[in-house]
DSSP file (Angstrom, degrees, kcal/mol; ACC not computed):
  #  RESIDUE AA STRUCTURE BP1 BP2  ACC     N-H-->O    O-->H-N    N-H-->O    O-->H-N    TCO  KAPPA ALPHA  PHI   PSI    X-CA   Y-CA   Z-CA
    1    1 A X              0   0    0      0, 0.0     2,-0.2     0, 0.0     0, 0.0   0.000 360.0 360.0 360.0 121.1   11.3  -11.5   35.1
    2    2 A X        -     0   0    0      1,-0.0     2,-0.4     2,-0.0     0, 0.0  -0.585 360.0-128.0 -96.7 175.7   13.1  -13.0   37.8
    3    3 A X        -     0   0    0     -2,-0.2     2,-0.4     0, 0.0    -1,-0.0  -0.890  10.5-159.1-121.5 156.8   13.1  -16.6   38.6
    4    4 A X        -     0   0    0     -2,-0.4    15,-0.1     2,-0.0    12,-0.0  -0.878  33.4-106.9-115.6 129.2   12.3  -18.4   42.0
    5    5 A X        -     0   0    0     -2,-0.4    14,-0.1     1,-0.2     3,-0.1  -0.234  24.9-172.7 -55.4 149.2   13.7  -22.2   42.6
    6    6 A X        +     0   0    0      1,-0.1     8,-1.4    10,-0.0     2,-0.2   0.268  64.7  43.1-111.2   2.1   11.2  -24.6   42.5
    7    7 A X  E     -A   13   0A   0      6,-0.3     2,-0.4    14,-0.0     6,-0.2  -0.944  52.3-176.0-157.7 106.2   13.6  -27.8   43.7
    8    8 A X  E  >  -A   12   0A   0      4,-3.5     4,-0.7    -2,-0.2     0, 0.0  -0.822  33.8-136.5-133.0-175.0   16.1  -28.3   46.1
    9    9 A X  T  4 S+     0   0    0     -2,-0.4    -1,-0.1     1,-0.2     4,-0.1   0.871 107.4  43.0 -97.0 -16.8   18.2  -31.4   46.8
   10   10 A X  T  4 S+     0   0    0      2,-0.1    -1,-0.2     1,-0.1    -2,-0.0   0.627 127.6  21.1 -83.3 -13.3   17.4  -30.6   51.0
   11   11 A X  T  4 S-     0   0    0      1,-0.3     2,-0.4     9,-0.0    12,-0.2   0.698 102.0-130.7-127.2 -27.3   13.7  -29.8   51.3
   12   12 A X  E  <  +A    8   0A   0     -4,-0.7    -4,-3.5     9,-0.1     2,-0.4  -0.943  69.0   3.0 112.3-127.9   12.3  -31.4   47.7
   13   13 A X  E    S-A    7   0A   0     -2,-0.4     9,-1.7    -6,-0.2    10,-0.3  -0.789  81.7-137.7-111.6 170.1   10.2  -29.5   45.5
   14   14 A X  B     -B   21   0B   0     -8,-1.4     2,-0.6    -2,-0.4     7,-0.3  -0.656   7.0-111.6 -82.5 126.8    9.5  -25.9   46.5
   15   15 A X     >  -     0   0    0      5,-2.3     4,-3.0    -2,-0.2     5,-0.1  -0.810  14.5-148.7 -75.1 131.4    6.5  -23.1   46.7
   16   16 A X  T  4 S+     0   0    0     -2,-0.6    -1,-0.1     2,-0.2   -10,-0.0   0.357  90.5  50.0 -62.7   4.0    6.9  -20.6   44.5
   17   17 A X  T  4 S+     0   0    0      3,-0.2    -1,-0.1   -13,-0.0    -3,-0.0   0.922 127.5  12.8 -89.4 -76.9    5.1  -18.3   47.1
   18   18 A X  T  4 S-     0   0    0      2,-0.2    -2,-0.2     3,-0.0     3,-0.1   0.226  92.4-132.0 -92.9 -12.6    6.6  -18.7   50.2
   19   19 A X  S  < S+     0   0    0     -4,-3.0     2,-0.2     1,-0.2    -3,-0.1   0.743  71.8  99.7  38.7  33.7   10.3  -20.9   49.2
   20   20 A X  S    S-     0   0    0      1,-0.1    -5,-2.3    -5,-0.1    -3,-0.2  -0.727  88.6 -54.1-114.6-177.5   10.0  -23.6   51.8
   21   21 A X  B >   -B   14   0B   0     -7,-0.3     3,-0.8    -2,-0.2    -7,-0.2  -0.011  32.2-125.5 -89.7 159.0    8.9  -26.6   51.0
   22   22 A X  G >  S+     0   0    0     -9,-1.7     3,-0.6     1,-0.2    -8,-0.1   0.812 115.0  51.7 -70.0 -16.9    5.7  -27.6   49.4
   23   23 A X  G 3  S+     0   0    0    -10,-0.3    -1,-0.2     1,-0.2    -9,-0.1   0.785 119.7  36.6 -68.1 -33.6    5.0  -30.1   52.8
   24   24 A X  G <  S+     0   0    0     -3,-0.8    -1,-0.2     2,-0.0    -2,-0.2  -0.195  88.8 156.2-127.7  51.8    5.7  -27.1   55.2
   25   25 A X    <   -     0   0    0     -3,-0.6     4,-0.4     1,-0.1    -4,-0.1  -0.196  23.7-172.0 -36.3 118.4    4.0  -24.1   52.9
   26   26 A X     >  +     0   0    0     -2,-0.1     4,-2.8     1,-0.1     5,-0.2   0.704  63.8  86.5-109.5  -5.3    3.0  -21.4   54.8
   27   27 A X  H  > S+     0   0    0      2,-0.2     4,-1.8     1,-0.2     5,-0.3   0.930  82.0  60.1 -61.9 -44.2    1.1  -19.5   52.1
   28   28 A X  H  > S+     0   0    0      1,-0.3     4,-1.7     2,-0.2    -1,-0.2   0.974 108.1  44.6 -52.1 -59.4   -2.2  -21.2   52.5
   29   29 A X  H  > S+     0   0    0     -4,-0.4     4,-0.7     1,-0.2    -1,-0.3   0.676 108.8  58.3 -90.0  -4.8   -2.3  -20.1   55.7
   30   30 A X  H >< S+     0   0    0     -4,-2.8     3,-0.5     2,-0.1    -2,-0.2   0.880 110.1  44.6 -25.4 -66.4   -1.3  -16.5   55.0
   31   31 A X  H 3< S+     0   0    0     -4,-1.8    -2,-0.2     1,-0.2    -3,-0.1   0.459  97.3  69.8-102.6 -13.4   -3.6  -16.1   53.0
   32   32 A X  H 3< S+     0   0    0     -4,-1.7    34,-0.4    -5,-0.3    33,-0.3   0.775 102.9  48.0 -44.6 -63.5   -6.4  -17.6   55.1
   33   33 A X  S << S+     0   0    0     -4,-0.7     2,-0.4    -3,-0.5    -2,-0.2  -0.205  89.4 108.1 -95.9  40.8   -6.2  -14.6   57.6
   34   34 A X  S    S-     0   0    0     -3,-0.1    31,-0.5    29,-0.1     2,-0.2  -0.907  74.4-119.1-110.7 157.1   -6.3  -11.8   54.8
   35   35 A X        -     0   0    0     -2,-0.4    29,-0.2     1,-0.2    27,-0.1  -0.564  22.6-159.9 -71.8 146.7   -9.6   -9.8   54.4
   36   36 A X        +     0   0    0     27,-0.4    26,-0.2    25,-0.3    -1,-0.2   0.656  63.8  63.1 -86.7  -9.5  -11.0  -10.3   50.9
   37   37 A X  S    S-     0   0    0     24,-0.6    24,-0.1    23,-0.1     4,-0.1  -0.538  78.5-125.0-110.9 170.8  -13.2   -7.4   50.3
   38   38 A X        -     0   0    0      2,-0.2     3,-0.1    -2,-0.1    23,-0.1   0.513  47.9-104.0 -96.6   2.2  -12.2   -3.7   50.1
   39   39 A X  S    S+     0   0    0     21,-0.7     2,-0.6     1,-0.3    71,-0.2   0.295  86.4 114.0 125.8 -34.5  -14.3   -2.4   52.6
   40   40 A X        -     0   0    0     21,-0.1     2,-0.5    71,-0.0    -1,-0.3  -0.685  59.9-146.0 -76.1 113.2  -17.1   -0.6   50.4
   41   41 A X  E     -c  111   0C   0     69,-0.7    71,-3.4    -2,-0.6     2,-0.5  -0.823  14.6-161.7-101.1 144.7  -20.0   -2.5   51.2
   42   42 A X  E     -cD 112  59C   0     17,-1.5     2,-1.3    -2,-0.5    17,-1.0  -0.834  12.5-163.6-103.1  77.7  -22.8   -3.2   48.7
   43   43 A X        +     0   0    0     69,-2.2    15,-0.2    -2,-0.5    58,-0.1  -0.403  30.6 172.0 -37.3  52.0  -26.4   -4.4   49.0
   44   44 A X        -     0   0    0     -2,-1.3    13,-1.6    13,-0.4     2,-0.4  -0.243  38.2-137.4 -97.6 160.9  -27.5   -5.5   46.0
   45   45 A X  E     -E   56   0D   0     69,-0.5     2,-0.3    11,-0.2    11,-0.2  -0.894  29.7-179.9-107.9 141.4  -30.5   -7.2   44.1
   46   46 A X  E     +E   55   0D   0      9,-3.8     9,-1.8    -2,-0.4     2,-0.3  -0.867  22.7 148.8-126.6 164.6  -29.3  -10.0   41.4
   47   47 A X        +     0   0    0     -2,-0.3     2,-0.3     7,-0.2     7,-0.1  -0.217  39.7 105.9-128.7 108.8  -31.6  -12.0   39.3
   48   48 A X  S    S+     0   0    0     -2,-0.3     0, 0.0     5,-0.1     0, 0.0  -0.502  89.9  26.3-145.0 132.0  -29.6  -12.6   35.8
   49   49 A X  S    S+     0   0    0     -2,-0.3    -3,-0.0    -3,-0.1     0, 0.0   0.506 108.0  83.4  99.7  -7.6  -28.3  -16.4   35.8
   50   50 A X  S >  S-     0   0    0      3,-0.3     3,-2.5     5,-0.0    -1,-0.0  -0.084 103.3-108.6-169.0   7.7  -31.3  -17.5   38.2
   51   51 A X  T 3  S-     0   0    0      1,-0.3     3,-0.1     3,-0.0     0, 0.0   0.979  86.5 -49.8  67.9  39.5  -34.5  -18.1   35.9
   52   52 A X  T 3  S+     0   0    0      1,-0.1    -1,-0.3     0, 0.0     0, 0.0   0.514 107.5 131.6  80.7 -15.8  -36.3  -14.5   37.6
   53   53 A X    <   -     0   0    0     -3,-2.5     2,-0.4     1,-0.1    -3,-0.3  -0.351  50.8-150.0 -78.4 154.1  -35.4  -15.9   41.3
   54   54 A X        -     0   0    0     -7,-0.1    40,-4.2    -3,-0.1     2,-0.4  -0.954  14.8-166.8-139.6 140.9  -33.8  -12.8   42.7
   55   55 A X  E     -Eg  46  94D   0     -9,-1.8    -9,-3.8    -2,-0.4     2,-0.3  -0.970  18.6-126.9-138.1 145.8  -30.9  -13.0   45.5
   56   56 A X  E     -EF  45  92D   0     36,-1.3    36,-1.1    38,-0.6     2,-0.7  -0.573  29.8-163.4 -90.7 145.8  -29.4  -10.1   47.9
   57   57 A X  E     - F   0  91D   0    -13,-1.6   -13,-0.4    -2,-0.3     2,-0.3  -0.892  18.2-155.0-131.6 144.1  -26.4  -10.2   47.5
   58   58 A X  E     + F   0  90D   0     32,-3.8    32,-0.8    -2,-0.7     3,-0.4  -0.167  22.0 173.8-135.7  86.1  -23.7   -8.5   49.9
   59   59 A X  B     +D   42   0C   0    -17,-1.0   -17,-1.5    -2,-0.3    30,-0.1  -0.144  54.5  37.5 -80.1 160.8  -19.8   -7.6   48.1
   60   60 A X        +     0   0    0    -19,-0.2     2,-1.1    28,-0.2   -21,-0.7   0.497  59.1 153.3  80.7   9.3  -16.9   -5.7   49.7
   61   61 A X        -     0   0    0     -3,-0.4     2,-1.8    27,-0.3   -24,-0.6  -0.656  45.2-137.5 -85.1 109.5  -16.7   -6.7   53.3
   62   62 A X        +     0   0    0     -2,-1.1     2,-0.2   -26,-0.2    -1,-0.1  -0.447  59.8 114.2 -71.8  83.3  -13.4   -6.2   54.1
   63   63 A X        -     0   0    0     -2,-1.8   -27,-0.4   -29,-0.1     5,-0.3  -0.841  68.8-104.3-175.1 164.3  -12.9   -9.8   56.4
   64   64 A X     >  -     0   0    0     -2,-0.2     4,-1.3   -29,-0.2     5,-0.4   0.141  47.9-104.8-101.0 158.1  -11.3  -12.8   56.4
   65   65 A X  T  4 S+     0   0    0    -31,-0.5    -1,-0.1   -33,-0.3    23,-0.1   0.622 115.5  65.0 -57.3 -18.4  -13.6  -15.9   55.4
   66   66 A X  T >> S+     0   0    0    -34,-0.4     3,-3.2     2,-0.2     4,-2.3   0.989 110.7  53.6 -70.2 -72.5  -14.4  -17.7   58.2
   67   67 A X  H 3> S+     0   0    0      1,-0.3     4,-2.4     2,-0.2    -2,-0.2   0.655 101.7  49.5  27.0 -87.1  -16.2  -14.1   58.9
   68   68 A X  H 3< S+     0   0    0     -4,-1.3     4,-0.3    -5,-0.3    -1,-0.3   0.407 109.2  56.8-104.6  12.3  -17.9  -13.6   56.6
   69   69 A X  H <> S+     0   0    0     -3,-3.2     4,-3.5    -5,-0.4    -1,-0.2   0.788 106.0  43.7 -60.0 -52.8  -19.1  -16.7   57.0
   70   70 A X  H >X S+     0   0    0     -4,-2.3     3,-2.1     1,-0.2     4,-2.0   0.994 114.9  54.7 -59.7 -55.5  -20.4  -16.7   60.3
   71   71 A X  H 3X S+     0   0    0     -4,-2.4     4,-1.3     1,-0.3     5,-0.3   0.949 108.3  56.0 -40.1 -61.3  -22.0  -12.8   59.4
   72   72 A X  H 34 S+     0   0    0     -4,-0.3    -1,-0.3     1,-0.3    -2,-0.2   0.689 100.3  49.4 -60.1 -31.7  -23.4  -14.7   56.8
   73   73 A X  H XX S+     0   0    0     -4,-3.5     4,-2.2    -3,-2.1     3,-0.9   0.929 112.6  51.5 -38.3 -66.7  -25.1  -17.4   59.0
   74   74 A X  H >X S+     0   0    0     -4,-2.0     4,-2.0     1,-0.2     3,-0.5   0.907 104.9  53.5 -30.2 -76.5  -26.6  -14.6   61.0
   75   75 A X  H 3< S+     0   0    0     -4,-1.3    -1,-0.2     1,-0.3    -2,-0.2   0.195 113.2  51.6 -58.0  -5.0  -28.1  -12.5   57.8
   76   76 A X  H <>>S+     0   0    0     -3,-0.9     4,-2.3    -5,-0.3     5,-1.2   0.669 106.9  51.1 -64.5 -71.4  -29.7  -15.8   57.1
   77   77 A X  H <<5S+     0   0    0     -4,-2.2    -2,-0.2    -3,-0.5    -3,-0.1   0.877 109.5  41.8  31.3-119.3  -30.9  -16.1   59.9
   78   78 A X  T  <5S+     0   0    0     -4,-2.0    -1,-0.2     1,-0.1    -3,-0.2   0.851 113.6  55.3 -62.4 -36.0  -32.6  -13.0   60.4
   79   79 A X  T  45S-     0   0    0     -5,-0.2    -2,-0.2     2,-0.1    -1,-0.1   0.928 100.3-133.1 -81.0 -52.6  -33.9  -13.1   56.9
   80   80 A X  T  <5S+     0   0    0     -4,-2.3     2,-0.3     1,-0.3    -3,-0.2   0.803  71.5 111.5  93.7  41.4  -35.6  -16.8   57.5
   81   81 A X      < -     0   0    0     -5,-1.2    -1,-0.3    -6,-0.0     2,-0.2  -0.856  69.4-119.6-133.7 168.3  -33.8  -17.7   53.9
   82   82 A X        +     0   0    0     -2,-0.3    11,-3.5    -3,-0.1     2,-0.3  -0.422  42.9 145.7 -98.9-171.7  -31.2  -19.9   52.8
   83   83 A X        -     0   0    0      9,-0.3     9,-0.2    -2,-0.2     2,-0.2  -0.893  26.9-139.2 161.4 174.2  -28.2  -18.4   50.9
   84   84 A X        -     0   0    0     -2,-0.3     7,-2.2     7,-0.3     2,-0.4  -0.684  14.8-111.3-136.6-174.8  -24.6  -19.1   50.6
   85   85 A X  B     +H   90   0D   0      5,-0.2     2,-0.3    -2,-0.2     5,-0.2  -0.875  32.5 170.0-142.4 122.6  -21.2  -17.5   50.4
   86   86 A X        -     0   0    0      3,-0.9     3,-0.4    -2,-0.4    -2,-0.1  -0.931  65.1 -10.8-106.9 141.7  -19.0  -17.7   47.1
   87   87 A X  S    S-     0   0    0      1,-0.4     3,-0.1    -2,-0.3    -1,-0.0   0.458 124.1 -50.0  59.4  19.7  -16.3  -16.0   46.8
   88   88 A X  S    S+     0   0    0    -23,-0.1     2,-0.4     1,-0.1    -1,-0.4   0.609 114.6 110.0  90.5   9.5  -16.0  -13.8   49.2
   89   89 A X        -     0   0    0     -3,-0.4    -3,-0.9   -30,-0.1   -30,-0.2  -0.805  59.1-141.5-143.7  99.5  -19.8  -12.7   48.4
   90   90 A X  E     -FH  58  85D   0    -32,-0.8   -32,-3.8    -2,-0.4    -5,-0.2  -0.249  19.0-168.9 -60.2 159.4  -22.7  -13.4   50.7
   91   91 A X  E     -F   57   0D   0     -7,-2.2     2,-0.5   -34,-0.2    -7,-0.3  -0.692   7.5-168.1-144.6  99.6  -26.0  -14.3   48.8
   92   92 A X  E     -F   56   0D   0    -36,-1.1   -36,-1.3    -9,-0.2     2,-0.5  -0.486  33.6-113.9 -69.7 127.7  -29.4  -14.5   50.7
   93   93 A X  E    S+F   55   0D   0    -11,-3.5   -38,-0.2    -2,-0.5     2,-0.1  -0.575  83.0   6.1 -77.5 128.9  -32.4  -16.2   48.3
   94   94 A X  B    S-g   55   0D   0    -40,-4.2     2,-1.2    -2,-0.5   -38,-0.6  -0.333 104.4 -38.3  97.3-172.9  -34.6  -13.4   47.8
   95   95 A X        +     0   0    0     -2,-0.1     2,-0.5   -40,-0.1     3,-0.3  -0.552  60.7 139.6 -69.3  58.6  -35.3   -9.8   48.4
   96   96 A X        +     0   0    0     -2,-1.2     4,-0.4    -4,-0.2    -1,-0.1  -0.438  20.2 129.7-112.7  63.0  -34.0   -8.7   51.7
   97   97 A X  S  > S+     0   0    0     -2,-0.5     4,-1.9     2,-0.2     5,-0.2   0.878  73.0  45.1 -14.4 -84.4  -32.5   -5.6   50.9
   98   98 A X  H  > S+     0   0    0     -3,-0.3     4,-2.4     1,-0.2     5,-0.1   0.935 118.1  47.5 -43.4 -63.0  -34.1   -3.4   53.6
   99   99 A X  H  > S+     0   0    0      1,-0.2     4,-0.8     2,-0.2    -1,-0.2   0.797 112.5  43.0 -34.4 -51.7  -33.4   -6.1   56.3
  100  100 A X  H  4 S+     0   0    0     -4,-0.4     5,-0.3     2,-0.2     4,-0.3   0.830 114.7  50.6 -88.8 -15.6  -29.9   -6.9   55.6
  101  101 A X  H >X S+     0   0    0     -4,-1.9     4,-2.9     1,-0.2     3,-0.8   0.987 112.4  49.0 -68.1 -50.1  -28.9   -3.1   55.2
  102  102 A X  H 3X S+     0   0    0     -4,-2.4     4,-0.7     1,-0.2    -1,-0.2   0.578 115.3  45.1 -46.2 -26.6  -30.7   -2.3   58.6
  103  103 A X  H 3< S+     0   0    0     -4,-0.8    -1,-0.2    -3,-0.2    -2,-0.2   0.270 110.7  50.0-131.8  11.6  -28.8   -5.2   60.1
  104  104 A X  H X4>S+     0   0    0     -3,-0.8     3,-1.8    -4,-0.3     5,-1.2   0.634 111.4  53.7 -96.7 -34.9  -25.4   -4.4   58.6
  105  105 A X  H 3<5S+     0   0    0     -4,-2.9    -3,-0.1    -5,-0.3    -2,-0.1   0.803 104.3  54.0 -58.6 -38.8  -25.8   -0.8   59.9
  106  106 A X  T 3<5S+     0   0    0     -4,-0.7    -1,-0.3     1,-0.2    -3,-0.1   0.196 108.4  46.3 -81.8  14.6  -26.5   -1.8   63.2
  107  107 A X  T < 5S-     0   0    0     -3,-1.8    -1,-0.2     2,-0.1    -2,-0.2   0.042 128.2 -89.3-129.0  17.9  -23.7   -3.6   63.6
  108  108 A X  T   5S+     0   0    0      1,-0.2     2,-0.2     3,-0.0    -3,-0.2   0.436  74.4 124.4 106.6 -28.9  -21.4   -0.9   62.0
  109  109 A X      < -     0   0    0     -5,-1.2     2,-1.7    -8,-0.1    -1,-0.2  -0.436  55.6-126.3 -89.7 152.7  -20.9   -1.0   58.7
  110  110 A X        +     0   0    0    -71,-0.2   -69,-0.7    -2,-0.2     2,-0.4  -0.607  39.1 171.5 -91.9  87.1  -21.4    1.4   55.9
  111  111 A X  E     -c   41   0C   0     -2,-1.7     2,-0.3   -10,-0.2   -69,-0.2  -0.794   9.7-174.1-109.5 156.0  -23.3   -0.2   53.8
  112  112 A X  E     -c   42   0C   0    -71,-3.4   -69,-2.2    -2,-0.4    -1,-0.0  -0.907  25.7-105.5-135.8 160.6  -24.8    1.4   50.9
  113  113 A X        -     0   0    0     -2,-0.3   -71,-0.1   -71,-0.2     3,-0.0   0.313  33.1-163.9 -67.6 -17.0  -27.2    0.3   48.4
  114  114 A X        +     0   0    0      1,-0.1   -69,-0.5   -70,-0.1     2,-0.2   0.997  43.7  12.6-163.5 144.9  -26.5   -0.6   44.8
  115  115 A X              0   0    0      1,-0.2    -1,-0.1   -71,-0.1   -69,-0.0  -0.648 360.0 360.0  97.9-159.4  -28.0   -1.1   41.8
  116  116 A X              0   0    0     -2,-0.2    -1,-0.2   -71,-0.2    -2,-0.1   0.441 360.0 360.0 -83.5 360.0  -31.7   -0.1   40.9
């Protein structure tokens, strides 16, 4: 294991990411413009956790968050439902499956279906 300073007597205390100083970090925003997903995209239906309510859910879009925010607006949108994004994972309230596949498709992506 090696080790990385965490302290120095010129800059203060350290990131362990980047080694400059924890005031002038540059990891945050590294890591800001990386994609999160791997690329495969997934359409899926979830209900477990959610009392029977069932949400589309959409994994894998390989782009950065602000992205797959905005996408996510759209697909909302279009849908006429609310939803959110955690984690990297849009989630539309309800069954819009057909809809969001149709409107990933047209826009490029390879999205395939998942699940049952």
């Amino acid at each position: 294991m090696t080790s990385s300073r965490v302290y120095s007597t010129d800059k203060g205390r350290l990131c362990t990411g980047c080694g400059e100083a924890v005031t002038a970090c540059r990891c945050a925003s590294l890591s800001a413009n990386k994609p999160l997903g791997d690329g495969k995209v997934r359409v899926m239906l979830d209900t477990k956790g959610r009392n029977g309510k069932a949400v589309t859910q959409v994994t894998g879009l390989a782009m950065t968050l602000a992205d797959i925010e905005t996408l996510a607006k759209t697909l909302k949108a279009r849908c006429g439902s609310g939803g959110a994004v955690k984690n990297g994972v849009i989630e539309i309230q309800g069954d819009h499956r057909p809809v969001v596949m149709a409107f990933l498709q047209s826009k490029g992506f390879a999205a395939k279906q998942a699940g049952g």
